[in-house]
Every structure is written in C-alpha cells, then in structure tokens.
C-alpha positions in Angstrom: 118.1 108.8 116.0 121.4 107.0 116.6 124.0 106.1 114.4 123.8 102.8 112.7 125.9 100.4 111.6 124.5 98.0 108.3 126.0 95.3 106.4 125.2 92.4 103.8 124.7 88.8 105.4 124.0 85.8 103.6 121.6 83.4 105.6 121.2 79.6 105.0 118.0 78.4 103.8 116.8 74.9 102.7 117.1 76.1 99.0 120.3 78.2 99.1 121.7 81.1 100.8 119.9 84.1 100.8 121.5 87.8 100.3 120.0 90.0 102.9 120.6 93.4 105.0 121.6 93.4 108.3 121.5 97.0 110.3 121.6 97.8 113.8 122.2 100.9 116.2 126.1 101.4 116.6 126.6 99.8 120.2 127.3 97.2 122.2 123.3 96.5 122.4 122.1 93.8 122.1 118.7 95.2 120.5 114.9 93.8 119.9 115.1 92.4 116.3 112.4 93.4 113.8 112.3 91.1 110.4 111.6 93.9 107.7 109.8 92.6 104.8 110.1 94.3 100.8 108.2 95.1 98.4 107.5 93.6 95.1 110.5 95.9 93.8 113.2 94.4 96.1 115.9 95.1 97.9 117.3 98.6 96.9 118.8 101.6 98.5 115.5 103.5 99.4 114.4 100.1 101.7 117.7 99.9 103.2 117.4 103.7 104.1 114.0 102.6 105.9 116.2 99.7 107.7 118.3 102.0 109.0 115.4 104.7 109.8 114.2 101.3 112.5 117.5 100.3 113.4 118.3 104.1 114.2 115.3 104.1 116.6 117.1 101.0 119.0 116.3 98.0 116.6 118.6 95.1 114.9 116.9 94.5 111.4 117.3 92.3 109.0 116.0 92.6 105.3 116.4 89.6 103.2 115.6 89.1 99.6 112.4 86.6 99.2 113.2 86.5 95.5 116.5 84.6 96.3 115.5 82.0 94.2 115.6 84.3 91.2 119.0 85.3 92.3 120.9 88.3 94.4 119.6 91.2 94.3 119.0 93.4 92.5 116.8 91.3 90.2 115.1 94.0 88.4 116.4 96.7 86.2 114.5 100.1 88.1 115.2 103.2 87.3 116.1 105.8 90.2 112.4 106.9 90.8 109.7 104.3 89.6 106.7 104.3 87.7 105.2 101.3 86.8 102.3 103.6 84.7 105.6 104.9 83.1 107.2 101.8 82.8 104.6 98.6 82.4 107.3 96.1 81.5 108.4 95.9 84.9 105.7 93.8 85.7 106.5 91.1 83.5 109.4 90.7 84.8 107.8 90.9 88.5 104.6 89.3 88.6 106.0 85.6 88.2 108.7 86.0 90.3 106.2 86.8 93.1 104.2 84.5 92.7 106.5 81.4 92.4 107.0 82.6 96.0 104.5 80.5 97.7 102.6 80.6 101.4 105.6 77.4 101.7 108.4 78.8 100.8 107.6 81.9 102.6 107.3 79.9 106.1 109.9 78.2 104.8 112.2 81.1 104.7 110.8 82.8 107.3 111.7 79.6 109.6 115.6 80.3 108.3 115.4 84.3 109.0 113.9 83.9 112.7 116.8 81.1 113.4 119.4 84.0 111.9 118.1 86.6 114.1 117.9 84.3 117.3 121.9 83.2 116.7 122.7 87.0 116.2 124.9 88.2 118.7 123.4 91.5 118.4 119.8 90.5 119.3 117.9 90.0 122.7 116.5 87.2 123.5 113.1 88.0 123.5 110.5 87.8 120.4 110.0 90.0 117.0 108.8 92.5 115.0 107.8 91.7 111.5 106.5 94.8 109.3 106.4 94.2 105.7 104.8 96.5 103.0 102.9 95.5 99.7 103.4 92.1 99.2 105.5 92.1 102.5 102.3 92.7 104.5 101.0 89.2 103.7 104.5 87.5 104.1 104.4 89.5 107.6 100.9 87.7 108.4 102.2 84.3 107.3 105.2 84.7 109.6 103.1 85.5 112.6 100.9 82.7 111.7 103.4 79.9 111.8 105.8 81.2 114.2 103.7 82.7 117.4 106.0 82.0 119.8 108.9 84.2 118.2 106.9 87.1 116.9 105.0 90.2 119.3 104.3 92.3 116.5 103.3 92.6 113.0 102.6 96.0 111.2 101.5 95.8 108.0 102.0 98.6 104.8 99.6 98.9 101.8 99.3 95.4 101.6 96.9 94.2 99.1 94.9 90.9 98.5 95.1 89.5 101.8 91.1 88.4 102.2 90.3 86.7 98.9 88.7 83.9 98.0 91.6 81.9 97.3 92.4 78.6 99.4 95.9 80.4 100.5 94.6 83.7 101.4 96.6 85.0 104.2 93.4 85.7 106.7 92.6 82.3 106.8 95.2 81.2 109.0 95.3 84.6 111.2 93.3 82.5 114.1 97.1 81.2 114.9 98.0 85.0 115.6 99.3 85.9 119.4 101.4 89.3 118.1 99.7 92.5 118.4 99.1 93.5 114.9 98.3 97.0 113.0 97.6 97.2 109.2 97.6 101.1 107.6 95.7 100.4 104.2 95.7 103.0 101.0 92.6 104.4 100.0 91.3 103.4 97.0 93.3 100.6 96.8 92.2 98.0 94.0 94.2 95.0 95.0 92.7 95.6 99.0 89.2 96.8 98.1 86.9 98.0 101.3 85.3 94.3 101.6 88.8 92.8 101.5 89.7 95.1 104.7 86.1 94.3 106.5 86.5 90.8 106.0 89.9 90.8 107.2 89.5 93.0 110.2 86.2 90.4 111.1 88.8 87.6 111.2 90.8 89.0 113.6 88.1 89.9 115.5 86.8 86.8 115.6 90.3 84.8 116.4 90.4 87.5 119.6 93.9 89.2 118.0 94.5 92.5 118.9 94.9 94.6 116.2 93.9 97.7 114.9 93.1 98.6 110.9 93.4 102.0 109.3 92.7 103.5 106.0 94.9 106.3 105.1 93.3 109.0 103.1 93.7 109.6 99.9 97.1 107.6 100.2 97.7 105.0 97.1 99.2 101.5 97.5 102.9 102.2 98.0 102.7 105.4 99.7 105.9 104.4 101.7 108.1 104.4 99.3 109.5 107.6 98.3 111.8 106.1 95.0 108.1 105.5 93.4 105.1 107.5 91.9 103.0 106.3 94.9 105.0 107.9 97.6 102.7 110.2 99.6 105.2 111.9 102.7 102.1 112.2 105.1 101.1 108.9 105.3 105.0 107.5 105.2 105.2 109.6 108.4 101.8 108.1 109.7 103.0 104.9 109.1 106.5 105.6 111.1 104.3 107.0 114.0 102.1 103.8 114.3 105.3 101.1 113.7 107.3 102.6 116.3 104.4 102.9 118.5 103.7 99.4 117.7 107.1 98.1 118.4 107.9 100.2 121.7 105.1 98.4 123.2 105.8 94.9 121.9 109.1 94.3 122.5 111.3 94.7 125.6 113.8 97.1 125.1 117.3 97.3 127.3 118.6 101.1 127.9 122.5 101.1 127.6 124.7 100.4 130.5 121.4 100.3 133.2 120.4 97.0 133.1 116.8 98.5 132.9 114.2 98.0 129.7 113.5 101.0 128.5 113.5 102.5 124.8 117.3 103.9 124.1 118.6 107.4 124.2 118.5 108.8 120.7 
C-alpha cells in the first residue's frame, strides 16, 4: 500500500454541485480512475477508508454523494456502528431519499462525475472502474450502460434488486455493457433472491458481456461494511481480492518514472 493523499471536491451537475471525495496515491501519477459508488448509508468515514484502501493500491477515486439533492453529506444521523434491526427509523429517513434518485438522475450524474474524472489532472487518459455496493451496485450497472466508451470495469457489492420485474430494472439495459463486469452476491439475500441472480447472470450471457457472478457464503447484504451489523471480514477480503483483480486487468496502469504500464510499487 502507498500513501495517499484525499480531499473534498465539489463537482458541477445539472442540479447543483455535488459534495464528493477525491483520493489518490501520493505522487506525481497520473493514475487509472475508479468511480466508487455508496451505499444507502452515504458518505462516512468507514467508505472513505475503503477509498483510500483503492487509491492506496495505484488508483485516483472519487466518491460523490448521489443524495446531493437532499443536501451535503452527512444526511443521516448514524451512530458509530449501525444496526438497522437496532435502529428501524433509519429507514424512514432513507428509503425515500433513495428512491427519488432515479435511473435519470443517476446517468445524469454519472455523465457529470465521468466529465470530473476525465478533467482531473491526476487521472490517465484511458477508461474506468466503477464498483459500487448495495444500491451502488445498480448505480455501477447504469453507468456502464450509458457510458461504454469511458468505463472497463464494473464490480458490483451485495447489490440487491437488480433483475425485477419493474420497467427500470437495471438488467434490462445491460445489453449496452462493453466493461468486464464481476458481481459478489450475499447469501441469503432477500432483496437479490437466487432467481434475481440467475436471471441476471442469463442477461449477460445473452448480451455476450464478460462477467463472472459469485455468491459468498453465508455472507449477508452489506458484508463490506465493517461500521454495520452485516460486516462479515472474510468476504470484505474476498471482495478486495476479486476488485483489484478486476481492475489490474481492466485498466492500464503507468509504473512511476518508466514510462512502462505496469501496476505501481506498493
């Protein structure tokens, strides 16, 4: 791991600026950029701590807050460690902020975040990596989707509900996909049941994506997120293992001072 250097950025958007975190390895780089998408909790110290965990293995990342409409974060009141079977209430406050966050606004967004990153002194000129987790799983999809020609990679955390029935559901537009993409599922997940996963993995299949689906044992949804109840340590390290794996083959990598791609000295 290097050392990293992280700030706050605000971005421009259509509706606003948006409050963000920008982290990157502590050089002259520049380095492969990686859009990092939240959770439904936000933007909080344990997420940054994962953005600098990327940006310490050679990547420039940037961490906006979707719920920008709602305001800077934070937006919720959360307690140090969270449990929402401790602490119901938080999903009043959540669940309508997430979903007045539509498919729209996402690309919308996601349109202003890729333009960031691409302006960013700090960044190569080559494409992306998206990861996201919960929620930020389909927002990672949906970026992939309408932007193929900026993104390489999508990996995608305990998302949930992302082959439904609904007219929006994020497989339905996966066909669009040209980024290598690699989903690690919780078991027993309610909001991403077994059929959901099939039906999804089919998709990709069938649009000739390469990807790869896993379901981590006994793993619940949020498992990489140590501030909550759901925090399993085995499959947060799994998950590290595939994303880096993931992103060292996507995206072209400059060693420092050789003029050579190559993943940096750590």
């Amino acid at each position: 791991m290097t050392a990293v250097r992280g700030t706050t950025v605000d971005i421009t958007t259509q509706d606003g600026a948006v409050d963000a975190y920008f982290v990157r390895p502590d050089g002259d780089g520049p380095y492969p950029a990686v859009l990092f998408y939240m959770d439904a909790f936000g933007p909080r110290p344990h997420l940054r701590a994962m953005a600098d965990r990327l940006a310490g293995a050679g990547y420039a990342v940037l961490l906006p807050n979707v719920f920008h409409r709602e305001g800077r974060a934070p937006l919720f009141d959360l307690p140090d460690f969270i449990d929402p079977g401790a602490r119901p209430e938080l999903w009043d406050r959540i669940l309508p902020v997430m979903l007045a966050l539509t498919p729209d606004l996402a690309v919308r967004d996601a349109a202003a975040y890729l333009t960031w990153l691409a302006d960013s002194p700090h960044t190569t000129d080559g494409p992306v990596g998206v990861t996201g987790y919960c929620m930020g799983a389909a927002l990672a999809l949906r970026t992939a989707s309408a932007f193929p020609e900026r993104v390489a990679a999508v990996g995608g955390f305990h998302g949930g509900r992302l082959a439904t029935d609904a007219p929006d559901s994020p497989h339905l537009t996966v066909e669009r996909i040209t980024a290598e993409v690699y989903l690690g599922f919780a078991d027993n997940d309610s909001s991403m049941p077994p059929e959901q996963i099939e039906l999804l993995d089919r998709t990709l299949t069938e649009a000739g994506v390469t990807h790869r689906t896993e379901v981590y044992p006994g793993a619940s949804h949020g498992y990489t997120q140590a501030d909550t109840a759901a925090y399993d340590a085995e499959a947060a390290e799994r998950h590290w293992t595939a994303l880096l794996d993931l992103l060292d083959r996507t995206l072209v990598r400059p060693v420092a001072d050789s003029g050579t791609p190559g993943r940096p000295e750590s």
